[in-house]
N, C-alpha and C positions, 0 to 999 in steps of 0.2 A: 364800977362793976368789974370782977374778975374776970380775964377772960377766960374760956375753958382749955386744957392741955392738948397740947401736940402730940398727934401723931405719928405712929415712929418714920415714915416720909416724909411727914411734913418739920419734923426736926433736920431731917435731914437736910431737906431745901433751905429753911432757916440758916444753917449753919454751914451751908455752901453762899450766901449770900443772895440767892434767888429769890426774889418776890413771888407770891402767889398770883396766878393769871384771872387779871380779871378783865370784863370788856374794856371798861377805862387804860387798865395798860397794855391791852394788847393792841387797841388806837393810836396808843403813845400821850395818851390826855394826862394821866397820872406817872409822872415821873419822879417818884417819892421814894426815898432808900437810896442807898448807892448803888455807883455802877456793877456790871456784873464782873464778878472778879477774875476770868478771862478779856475783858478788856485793856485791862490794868496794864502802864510800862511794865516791860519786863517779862510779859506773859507771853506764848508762841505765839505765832502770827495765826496757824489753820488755816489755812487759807482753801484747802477742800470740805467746806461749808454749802450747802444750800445757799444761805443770804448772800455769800460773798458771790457766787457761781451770778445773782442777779448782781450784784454789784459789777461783776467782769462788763458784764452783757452790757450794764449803764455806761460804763468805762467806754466799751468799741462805739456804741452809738453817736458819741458826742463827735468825732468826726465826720460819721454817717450823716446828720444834719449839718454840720456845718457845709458839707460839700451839695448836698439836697438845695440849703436855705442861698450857698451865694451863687450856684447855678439858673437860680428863678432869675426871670427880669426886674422884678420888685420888691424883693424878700417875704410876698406872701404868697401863701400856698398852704393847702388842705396837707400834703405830706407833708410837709418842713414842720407844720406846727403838730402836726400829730407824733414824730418824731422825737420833738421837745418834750410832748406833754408824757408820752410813755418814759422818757428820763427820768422826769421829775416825778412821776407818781411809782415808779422804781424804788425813789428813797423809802416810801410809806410800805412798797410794798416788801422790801429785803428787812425794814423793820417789825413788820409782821411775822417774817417768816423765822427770824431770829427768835422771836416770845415764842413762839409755838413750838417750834423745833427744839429751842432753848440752847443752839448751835451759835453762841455768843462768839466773839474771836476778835483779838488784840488787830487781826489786818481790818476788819472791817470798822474799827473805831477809827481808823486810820483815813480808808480808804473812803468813806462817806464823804466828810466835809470835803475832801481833795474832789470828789467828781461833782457835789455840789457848787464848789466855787469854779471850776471847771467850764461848766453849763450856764453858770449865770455868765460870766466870760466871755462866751461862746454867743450866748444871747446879745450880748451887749455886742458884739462885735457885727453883728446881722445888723441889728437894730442902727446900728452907725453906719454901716455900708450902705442902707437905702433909704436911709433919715425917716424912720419907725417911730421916732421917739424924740423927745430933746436932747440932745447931745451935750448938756451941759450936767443934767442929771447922769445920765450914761456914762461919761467922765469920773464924775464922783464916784459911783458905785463900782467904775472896775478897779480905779485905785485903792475902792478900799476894801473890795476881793483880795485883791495884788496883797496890800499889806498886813490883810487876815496870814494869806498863807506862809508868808515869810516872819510874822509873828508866831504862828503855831511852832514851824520848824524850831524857830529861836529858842521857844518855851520847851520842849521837845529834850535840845537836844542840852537842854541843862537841868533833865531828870525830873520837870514840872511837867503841867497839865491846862488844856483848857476847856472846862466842861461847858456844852452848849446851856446857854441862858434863854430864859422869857422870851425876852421881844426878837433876838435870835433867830428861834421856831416862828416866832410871829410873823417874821419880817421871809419867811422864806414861800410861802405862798403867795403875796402880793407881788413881789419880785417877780417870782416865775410867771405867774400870772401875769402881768404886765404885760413880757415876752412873746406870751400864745396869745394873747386878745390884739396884740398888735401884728400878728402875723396872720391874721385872719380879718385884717381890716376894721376893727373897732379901737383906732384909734384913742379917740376922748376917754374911754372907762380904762386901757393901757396905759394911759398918762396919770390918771389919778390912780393907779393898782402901783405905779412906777413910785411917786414921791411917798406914799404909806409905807411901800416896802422900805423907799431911803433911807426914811425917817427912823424907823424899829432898826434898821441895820448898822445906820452908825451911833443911834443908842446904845446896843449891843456891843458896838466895836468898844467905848468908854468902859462896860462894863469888864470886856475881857482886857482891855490895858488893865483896869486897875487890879483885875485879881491877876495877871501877869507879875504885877509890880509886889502884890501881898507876899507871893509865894515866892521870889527872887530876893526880896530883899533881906531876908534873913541867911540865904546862902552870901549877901557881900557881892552878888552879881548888877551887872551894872542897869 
């Protein structure tokens, strides 16, 4: 079936690369089409954006808990975990505000996954300090934060990309998650929220090696 003709805005979004806003993407459920093309290397940063203005906000907080979370006696507490959880639904919410406003920006593609892995970090290091969790999963996950971020840069800074994947998204609620159910003393369901999140995250890590690798090895890069 044909579909029917654009009109003359809606060619125009067409043709700037903008998706039409539907409920599914403005949740983030539908991530179909490519990125928005202020994203893209090479684009200005804007960084006086609405989304980016919450992404600041996410940024100063993550000390604000970590000084909350290691001044408790036991690393739980009603503010510490309320603190984490306003970070984390931060990400959902500066992506919201981005689709609507349609105030895309090159800092903010930037700057997400750095205050995300940040926070999980941050987490993990709570969760160590008053044994919250197994510390042998907790190990795994911050090294393989640690060698997200210093992969991205690498990717980065030789002109490539690395677009978040499937179990990626998947794996970043169980994570956090984790985090907040074990700072509020529910242990047992933090431990199984902890190895689900593992599990999606270093599926993920595989998949962004090897499109690291796809996109390098045609430049002759090592």
């Amino acid at each position: 079936m044909a579909e029917p003709p654009l009109g003359p805005g809606e060619r125009e979004t067409a043709s700037a690369g903008v998706q039409r806003l539907t409920v599914r993407r403005l949740f983030g459920l539908d991530r179909s089409g490519p990125p928005p093309p202020q994203t893209r290397a090479g684009e200005p940063l804007r960084p006086w954006t609405i989304p980016n203005a919450i992404g600041f906000v996410r940024l100063a907080l993550i000390p604000v808990f970590l000084i909350v979370a290691l001044s408790s006696g036991d690393g739980r507490g009603a503010l510490a975990a309320a603190i984490f959880a306003v970070i984390g639904w931060g990400d959902y919410a500066d992506g919201i505000a981005a689709r609507v406003t349609r105030q895309y920006s090159r800092l903010g593609a930037l700057m997400d996954p750095v205050t995300d892995r940040l926070l999980v970090v941050s987490g993990v290091i709570v969760s160590w300090r008053f044994d919250l969790l197994p510390r042998w999963a907790l190990a795994i996950l911050a090294v393989r934060e640690l060698l997200m971020l210093g992969l991205g840069r690498y990717v980065l800074a030789r002109g490539a990309e690395l677009g978040i994947n499937w179990p990626g998204r998947l794996a970043v609620a169980p994570v956090m998650g984790s985090f907040f159910f074990a700072m509020v003393a529910l242990g047992g369901f933090a431990e199984v929220l902890l190895y689900i999140g593992l599990a999606l995250a270093l599926a993920a890590s595989a998949l962004y090696a090897r499109s690291a690798l796809a996109q390098l090895r045609p430049r002759g890069e090592p």
